[in-house]
C-alpha positions as CSV (number, residue, x, y, z in Angstrom):
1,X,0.0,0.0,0.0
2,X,1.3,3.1,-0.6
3,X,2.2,5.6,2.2
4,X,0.6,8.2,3.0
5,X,1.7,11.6,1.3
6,X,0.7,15.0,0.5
7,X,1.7,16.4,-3.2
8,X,3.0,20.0,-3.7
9,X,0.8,21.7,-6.2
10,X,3.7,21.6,-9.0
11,X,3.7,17.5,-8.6
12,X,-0.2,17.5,-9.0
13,X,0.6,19.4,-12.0
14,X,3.5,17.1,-13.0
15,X,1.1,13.8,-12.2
16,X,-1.6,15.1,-14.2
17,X,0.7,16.1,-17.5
18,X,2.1,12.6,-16.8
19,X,-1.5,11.0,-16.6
20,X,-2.4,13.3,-20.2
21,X,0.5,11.1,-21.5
22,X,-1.3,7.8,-20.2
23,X,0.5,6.8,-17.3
24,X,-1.5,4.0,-15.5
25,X,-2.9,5.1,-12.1
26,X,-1.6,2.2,-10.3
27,X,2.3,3.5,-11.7
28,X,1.3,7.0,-10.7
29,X,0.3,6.1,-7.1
30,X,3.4,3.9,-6.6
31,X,6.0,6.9,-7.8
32,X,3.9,9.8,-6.2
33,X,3.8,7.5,-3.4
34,X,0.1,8.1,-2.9
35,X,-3.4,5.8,-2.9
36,X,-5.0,5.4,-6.5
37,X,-7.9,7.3,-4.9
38,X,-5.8,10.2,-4.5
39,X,-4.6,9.9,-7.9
40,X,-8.4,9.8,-9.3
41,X,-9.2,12.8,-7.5
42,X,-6.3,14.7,-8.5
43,X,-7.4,14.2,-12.1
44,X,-10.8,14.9,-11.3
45,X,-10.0,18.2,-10.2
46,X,-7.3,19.0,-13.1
47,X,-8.7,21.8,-14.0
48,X,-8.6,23.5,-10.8
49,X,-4.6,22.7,-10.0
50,X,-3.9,24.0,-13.7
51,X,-5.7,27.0,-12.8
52,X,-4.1,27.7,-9.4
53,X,-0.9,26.6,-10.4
54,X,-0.8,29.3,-13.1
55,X,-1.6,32.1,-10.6
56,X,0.6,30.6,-8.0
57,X,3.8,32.5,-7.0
58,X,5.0,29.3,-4.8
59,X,4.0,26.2,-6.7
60,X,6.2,24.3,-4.5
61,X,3.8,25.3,-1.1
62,X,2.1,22.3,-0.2
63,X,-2.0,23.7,-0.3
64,X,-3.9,21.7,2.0
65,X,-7.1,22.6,0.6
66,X,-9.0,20.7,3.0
67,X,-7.6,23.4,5.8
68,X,-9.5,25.9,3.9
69,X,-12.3,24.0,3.6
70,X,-13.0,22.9,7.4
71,X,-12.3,27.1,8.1
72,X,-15.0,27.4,6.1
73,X,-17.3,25.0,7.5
74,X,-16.2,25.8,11.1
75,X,-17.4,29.5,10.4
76,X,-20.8,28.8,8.9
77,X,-22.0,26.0,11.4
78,X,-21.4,28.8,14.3
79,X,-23.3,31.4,11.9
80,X,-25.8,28.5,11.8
81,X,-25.7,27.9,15.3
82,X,-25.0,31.5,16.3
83,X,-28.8,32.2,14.5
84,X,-30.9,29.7,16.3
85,X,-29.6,30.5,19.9
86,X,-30.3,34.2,19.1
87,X,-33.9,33.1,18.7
88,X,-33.8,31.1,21.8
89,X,-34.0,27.7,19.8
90,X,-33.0,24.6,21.5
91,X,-30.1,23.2,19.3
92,X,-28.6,19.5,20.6
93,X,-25.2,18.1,20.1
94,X,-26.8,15.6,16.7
95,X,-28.4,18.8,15.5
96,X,-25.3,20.2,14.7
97,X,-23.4,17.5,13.3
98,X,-26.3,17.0,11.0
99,X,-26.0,20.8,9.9
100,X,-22.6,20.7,9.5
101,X,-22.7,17.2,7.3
102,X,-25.2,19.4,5.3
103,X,-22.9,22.4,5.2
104,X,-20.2,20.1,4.3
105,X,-21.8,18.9,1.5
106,X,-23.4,22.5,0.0
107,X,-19.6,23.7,0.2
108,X,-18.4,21.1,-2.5
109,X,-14.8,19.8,-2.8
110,X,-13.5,16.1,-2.7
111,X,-15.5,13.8,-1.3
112,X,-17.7,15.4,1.4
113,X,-19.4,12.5,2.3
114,X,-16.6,11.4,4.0
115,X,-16.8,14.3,6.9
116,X,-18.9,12.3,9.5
117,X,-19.2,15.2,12.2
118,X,-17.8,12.8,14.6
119,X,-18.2,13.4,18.7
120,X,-14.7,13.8,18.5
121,X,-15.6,17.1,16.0
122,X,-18.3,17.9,17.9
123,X,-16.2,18.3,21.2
124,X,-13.5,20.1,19.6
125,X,-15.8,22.6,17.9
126,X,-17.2,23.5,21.4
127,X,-14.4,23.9,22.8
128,X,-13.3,26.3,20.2
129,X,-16.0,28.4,20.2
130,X,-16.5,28.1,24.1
131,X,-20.3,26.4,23.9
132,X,-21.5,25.2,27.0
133,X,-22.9,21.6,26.5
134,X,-26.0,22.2,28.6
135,X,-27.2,24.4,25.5
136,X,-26.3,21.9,23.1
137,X,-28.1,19.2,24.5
138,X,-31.7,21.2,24.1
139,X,-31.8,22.8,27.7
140,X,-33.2,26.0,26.3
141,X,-32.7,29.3,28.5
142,X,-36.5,30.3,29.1
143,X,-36.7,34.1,27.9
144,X,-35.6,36.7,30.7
145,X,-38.8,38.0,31.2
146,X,-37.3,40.7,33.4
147,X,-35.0,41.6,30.5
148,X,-38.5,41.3,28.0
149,X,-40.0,44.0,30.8
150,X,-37.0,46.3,30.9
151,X,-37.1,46.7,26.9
152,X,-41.1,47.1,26.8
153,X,-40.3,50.3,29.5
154,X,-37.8,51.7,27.0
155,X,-39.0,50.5,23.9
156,X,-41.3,53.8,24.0
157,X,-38.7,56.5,24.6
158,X,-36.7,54.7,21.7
159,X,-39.1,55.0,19.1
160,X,-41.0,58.5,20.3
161,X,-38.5,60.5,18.4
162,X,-39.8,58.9,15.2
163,X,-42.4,59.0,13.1
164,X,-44.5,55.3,13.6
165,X,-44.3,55.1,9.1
166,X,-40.4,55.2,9.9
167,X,-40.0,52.4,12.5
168,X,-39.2,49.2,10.7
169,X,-38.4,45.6,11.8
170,X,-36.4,43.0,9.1
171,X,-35.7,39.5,9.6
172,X,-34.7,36.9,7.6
173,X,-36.4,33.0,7.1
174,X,-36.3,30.0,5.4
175,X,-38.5,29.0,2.3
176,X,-38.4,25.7,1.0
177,X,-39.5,26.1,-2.6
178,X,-41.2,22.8,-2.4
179,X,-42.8,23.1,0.6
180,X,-44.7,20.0,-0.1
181,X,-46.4,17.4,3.0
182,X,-43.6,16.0,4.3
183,X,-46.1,12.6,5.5
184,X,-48.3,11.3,2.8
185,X,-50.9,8.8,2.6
186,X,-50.1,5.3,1.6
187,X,-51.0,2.1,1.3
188,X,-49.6,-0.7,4.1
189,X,-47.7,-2.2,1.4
190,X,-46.1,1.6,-0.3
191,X,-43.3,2.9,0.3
192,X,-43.1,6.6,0.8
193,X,-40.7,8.3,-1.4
194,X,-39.9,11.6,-3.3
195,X,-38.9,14.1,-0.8
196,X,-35.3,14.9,-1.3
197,X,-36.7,18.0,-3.9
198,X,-37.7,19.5,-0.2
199,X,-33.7,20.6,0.8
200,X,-33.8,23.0,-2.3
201,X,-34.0,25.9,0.6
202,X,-34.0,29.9,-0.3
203,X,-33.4,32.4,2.6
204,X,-36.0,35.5,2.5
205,X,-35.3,39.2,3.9
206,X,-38.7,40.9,4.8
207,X,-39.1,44.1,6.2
208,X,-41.8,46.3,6.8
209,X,-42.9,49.5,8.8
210,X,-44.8,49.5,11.8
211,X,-47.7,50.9,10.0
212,X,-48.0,48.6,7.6
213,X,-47.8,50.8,4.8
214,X,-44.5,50.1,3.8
215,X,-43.5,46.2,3.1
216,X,-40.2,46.9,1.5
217,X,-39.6,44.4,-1.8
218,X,-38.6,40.9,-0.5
219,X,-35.1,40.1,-1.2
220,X,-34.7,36.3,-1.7
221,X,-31.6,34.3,-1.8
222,X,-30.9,31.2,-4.0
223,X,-27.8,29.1,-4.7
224,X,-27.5,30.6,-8.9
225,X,-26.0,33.4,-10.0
226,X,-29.0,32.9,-12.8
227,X,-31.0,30.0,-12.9
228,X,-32.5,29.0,-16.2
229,X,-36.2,30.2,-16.2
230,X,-34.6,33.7,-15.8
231,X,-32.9,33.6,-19.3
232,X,-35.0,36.1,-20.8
233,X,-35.5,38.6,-17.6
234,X,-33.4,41.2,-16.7
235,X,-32.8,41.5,-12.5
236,X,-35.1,45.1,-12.3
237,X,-38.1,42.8,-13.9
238,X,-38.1,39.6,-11.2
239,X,-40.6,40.4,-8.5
240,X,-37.9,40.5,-5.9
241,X,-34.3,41.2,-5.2
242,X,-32.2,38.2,-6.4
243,X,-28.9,37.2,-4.8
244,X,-27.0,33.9,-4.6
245,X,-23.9,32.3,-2.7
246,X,-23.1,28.5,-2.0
247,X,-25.6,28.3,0.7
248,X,-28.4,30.5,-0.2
249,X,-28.1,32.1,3.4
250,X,-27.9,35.5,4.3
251,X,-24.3,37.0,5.0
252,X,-22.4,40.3,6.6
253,X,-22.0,41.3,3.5
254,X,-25.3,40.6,1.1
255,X,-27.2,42.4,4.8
256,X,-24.8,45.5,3.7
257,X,-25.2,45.7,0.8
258,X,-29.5,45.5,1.5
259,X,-28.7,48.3,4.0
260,X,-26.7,50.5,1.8
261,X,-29.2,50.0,-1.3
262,X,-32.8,51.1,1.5
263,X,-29.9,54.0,3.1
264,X,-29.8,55.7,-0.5
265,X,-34.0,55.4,-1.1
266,X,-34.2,56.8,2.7
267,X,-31.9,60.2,1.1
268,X,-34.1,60.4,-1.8
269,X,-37.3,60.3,0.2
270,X,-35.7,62.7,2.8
271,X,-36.1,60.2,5.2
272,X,-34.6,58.7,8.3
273,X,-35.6,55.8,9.8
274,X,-35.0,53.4,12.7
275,X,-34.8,49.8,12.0
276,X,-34.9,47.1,14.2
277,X,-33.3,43.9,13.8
278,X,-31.9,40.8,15.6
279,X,-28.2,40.0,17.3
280,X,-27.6,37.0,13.8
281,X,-24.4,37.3,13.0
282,X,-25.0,38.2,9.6
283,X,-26.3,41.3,10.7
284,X,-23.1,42.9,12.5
285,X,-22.0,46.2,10.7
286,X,-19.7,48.4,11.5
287,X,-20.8,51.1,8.6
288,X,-22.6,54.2,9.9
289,X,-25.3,55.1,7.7
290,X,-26.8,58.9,7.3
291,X,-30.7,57.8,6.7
292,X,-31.0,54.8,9.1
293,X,-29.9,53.7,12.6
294,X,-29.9,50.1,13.4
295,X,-31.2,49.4,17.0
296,X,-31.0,45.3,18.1
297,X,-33.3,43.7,20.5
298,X,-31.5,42.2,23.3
299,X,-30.5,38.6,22.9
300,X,-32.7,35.6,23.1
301,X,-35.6,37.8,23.6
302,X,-36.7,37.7,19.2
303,X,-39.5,35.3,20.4
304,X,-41.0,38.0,22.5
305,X,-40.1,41.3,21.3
306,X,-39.5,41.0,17.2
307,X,-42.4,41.8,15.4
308,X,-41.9,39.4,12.7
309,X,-41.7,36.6,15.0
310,X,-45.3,37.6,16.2
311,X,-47.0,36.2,13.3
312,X,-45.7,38.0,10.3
313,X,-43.9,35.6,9.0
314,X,-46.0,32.6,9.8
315,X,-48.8,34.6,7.9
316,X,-46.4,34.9,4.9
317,X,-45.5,31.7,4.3
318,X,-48.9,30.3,5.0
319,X,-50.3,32.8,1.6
320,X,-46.9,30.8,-0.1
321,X,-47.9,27.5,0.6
322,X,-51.2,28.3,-0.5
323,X,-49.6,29.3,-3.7
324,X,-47.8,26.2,-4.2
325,X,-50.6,24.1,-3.2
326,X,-53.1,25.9,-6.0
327,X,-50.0,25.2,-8.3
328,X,-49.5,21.2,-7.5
329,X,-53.4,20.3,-7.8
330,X,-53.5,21.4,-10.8
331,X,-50.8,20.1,-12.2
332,X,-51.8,17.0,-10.2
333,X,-54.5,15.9,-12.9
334,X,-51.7,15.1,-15.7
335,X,-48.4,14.2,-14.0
336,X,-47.5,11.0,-13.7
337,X,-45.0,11.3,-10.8
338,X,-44.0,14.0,-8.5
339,X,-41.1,14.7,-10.5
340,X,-43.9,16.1,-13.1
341,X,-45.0,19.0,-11.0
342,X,-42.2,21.1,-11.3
343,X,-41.6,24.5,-9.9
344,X,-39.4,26.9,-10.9
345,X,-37.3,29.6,-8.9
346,X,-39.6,32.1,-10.7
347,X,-42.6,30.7,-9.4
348,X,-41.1,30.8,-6.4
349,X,-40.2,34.3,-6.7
350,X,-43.2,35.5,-8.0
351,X,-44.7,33.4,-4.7
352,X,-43.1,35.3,-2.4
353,X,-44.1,38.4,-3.8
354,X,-47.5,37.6,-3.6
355,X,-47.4,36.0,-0.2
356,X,-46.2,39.5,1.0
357,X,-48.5,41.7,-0.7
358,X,-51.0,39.2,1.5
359,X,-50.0,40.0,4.7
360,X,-52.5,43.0,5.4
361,X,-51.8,46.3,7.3
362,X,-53.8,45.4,10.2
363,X,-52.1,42.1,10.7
364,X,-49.0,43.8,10.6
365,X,-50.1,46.7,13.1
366,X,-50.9,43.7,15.4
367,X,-48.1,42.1,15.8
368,X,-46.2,45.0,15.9
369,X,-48.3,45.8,19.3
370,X,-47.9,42.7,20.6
371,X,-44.0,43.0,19.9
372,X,-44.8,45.9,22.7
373,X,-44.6,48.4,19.4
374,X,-47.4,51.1,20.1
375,X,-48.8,53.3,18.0
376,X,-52.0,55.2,19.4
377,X,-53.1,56.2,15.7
378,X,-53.4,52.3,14.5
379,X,-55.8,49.5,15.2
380,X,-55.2,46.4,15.8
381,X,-56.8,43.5,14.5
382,X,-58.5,40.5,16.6
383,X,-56.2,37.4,16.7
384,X,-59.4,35.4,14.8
385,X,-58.2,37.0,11.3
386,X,-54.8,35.5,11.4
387,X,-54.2,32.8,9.2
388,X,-53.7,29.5,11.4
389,X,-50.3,27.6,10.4
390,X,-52.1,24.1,9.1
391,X,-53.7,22.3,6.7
392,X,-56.8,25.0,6.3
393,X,-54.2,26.5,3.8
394,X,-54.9,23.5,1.9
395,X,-58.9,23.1,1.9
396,X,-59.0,27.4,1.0
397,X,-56.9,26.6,-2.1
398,X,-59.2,23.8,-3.0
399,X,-62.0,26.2,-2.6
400,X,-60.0,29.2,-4.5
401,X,-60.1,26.4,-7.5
402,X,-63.9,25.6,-7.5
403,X,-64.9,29.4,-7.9
């Protein structure tokens, strides 16, 4: 067997030229003194050791690409993790090995199926990052109420110098673009299949006044640059701000860049506006901005005091999943499998523009009171009108298609 060694980028170079002259495997491994394996996936990736070889000062530096790789994943499991905790969501040590075998995998590179996100990796990324392993294992922190009370007193004086149309809340979700039952009916003898199309995950930004009479256009995030079915569309005509990166999650920079872009329509309404968000990571800025001033809620208290969180966003994504429902019964009558009702990121798009022109101005006046938010000049609406978060979604769209 051959012994374990790591190749300079020049020999990868030299082992791939040698391999273009066809030089067996099996004689590579044995000279290179590496596994055929190795060999295979040096090949595989040819094109990517030509490329940084050619822009390589120091061909001879041994690039452990797999260092860079576990940086990255190191960083966006804590983003991941650094996210839930800040909405007070219980997250277990098997929780975040699965996230990080997913993260793993949406990262790319050779063979990610062979990071396990052992205990051993588990222990080591606590330590690193100073996580107590009560937290891990699901023992969630009950809200400081006396923290929740101490804001509400505040909240008041914060927002009194400002007009109620220029206090705004944003917060980010995730949308599943099919967001199809994940149980089905079935027969005792069926198998239930077809759910793997349910991990193709976008991450929505919505942000609206406390009014309600300013939702600010969704800005969703996919994983392409520009998928297929928007060939023939220019970015100004999709029906809301398009960005991409590996993970279709929200970063530092992408929130900035949102920031910067609603900063310049605050200067050309002569506008200045105070906007409320949450402690995510993604959300820390160090730029000053002249026509908006950032004000976070304390941690772990999003589930009490965020306006989103009391029902505007549940109320969104119920209107999408209505959507999607109308969409898949009627494509129901002539597919032949579930891999016939297909959905495109512009449906999905176009979705979540619709699902947020649903959410009404009274629902959102709501939950902004109940987020301790209040206005004296707005009503707010009885709890009945909120769309429930269940299958009645479902039975409307059924109805929607009978009328």
């Amino acid at each position: 067997m051959a012994t374990k060694h790591t190749l300079t980028l020049s020999e990868k170079v030299q082992l791939i030229r040698e391999n273009e002259n066809n030089t067996s495997y099996r004689t590579l491994a044995d000279y290179y003194k590496i596994s055929i394996g190795s060999v295979s996936n040096i090949i595989k990736r040819k094109a990517e050791c030509i490329e940084n070889y050619e822009h390589n000062e120091n061909s001879t530096k041994k690039r452990n690409f797999r260092d860079e790789l576990n940086q990255q994943l190191d960083q966006k499991v804590y983003e991941w993790f650094a996210i839930q905790r800040s909405k007070n969501i219980p997250i277990s040590g098997p929780l975040i090995q699965a996230q990080a075998r997913e993260i793993r995998r949406q990262l790319g590179g050779a063979n990610p199926d062979e990071f396990k996100a052992s205990n051993g990796w588990l222990e080591k990324f606590r330590t690193r990052h100073n996580i107590q392993y009560r937290t891990i294992c699901g023992e969630s922190a009950a809200v400081d109420i006396a923290t929740v009370e101490e804001w509400r007193d505040r909240l008041s004086s914060i927002i009194d110098e400002y007009d109620p149309n220029d206090v705004y809340n944003a917060d980010e979700t995730g949308l599943f673009r099919y967001s199809l039952p994940n149980r089905s009916l079935v027969t005792v003898k069926e198998t239930c299949k077809g759910g793997k199309r349910s991990k193709e995950r976008f991450t929505v930004l919505l942000c609206t006044n406390m009014t309600g009479t300013d939702k600010l256009q969704p800005l969703l995030i996919g994983k392409a640059a520009k998928p297929r079915c928007f060939k023939n569309l220019s970015m100004k005509q999709l029906p809301v701000i398009w960005r991409w990166n590996r993970t279709s999650w929200m970063t530092a920079s992408l929130f900035g860049e949102w920031l910067a872009s609603i900063n310049n329509s605050m200067i050309k309404q002569n506008r200045k506006i105070l906007l409320f968000i949450d402690h995510a990571p993604c959300h820390n800025s160090d730029t000053q901005y002249s026509n908006i001033t950032l004000k976070f809620f304390p941690p772990n208290t999003t589930s009490k005091l965020q306006p989103l969180d009391q029902g505007i966003i549940k109320n969104f994504k119920c209107y999408y999943r209505q959507q999607l429902v109308k969409l898949v019964i009627l494509r129901c009558a002539v597919a032949n499998s579930s891999d016939d009702i297909v959905i495109t990121v512009l449906d999905a798009a176009h979705w979540t523009k619709n699902a947020w022109q649903a959410v009404t101005q009274s629902t959102i006046c709501n939950t902004f009171r109940m987020a301790g938010f209040v206005n004296p000049n707005t009503q707010s609406e009885s709890s009945d009108t909120m769309i429930n978060n269940s299958d009645d979604d479902v039975a409307t769209a059924i109805q929607d298609l009978d009328t």
